[in-house]
C-alpha positions in Angstrom: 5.2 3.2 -16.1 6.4 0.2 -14.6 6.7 -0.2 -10.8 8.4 -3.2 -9.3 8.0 -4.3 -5.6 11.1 -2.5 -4.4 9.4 0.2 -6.2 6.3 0.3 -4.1 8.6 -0.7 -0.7 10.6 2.5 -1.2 7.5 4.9 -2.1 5.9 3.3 0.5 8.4 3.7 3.1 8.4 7.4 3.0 7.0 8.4 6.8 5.8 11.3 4.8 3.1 9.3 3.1 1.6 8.4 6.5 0.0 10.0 9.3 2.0 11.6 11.7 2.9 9.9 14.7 2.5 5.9 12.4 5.7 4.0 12.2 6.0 0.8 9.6 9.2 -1.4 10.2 10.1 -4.3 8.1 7.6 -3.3 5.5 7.5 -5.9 2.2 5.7 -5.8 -0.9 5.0 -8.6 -3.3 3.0 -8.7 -6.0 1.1 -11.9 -7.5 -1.5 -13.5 -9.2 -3.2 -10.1 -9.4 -2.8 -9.4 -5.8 -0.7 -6.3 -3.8 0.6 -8.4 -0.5 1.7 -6.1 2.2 3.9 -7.5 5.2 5.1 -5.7 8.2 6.9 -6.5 11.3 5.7 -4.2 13.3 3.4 -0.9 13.2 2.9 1.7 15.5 0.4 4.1 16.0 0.6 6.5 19.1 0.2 4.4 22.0 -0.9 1.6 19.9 0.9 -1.5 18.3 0.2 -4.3 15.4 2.6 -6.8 15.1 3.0 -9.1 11.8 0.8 -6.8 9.7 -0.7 -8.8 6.6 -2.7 -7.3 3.9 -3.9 -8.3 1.0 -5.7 -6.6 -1.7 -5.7 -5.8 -5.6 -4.6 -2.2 -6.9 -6.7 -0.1 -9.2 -7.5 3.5 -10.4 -9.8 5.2 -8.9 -10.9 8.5 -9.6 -7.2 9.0 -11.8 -5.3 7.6 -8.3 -3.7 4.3 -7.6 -5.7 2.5 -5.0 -5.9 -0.7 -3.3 -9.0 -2.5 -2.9 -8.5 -4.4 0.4 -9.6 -8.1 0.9 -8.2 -8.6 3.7 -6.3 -7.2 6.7 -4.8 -8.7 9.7 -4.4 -8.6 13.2 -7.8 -7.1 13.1 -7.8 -4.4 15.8 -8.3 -0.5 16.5 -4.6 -0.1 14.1 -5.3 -3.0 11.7 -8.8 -1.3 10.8 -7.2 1.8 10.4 -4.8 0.2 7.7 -6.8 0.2 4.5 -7.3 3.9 4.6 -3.9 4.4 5.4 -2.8 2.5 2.5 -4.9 4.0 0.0 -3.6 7.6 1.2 -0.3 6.5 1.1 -0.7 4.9 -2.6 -3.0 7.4 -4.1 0.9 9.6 -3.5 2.0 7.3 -6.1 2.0 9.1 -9.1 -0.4 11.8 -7.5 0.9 14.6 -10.0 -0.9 12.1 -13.1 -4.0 10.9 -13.8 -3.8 7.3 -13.1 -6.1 5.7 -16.1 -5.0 1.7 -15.6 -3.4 -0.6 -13.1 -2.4 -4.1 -14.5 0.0 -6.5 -11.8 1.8 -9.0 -12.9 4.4 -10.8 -10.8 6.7 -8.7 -9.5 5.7 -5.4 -11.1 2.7 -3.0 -11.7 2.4 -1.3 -15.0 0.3 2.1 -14.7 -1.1 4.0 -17.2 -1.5 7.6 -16.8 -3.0 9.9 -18.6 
């Protein structure tokens, strides 16, 4: 299966994928050089706020689920260290009903293999 960036944006922007009460605007996805890059304006959790989210890691399978190994997150804070688990739930939904058995990026799009 190939997944392009609008791909991921839309699966991604499901509030259902998150935890209750987290709110992502102006999410954007771009993938490169082997990397998942993960923008947002603004995200909300509770009484708490992250503005300018930036994330950067690589996506894998792990366990037959797509993940993302994150390299780095920021604004570093009680949300943005929150994030990477949050990511990985939300993308381990991605394809959840498959085994996931290889993640390759190229520019623009993912191609997973499941099993």
């Amino acid at each position: 299966m190939i997944l392009t960036e609008d791909d991921i944006v839309r699966a991604l922007s499901n509030p259902k994928r998150y935890p209750e009460g987290l709110v992502v605007d102006g999410l954007d996805v771009k993938l490169r050089n082997g990397k998942i890059y993960v923008s947002a304006d603004r995200v909300d959790y509770g009484m708490f706020s992250l503005p300018n989210l930036s994330l950067v890691g690589r996506l894998k399978a792990v366990n037959g689920q797509l993940q993302v190994e994150v390299e780095q997150v920021s604004p570093i804070g009680l949300v943005g260290a929150m994030i990477p688990q949050m990511a990985n739930q939300a993308m381990g939904q991605i394809g959840a009903n498959w085994y996931v058995e290889d993640v390759k990026v190229g520019d623009g799009q993912v191609n997973v293999t499941f099993r």
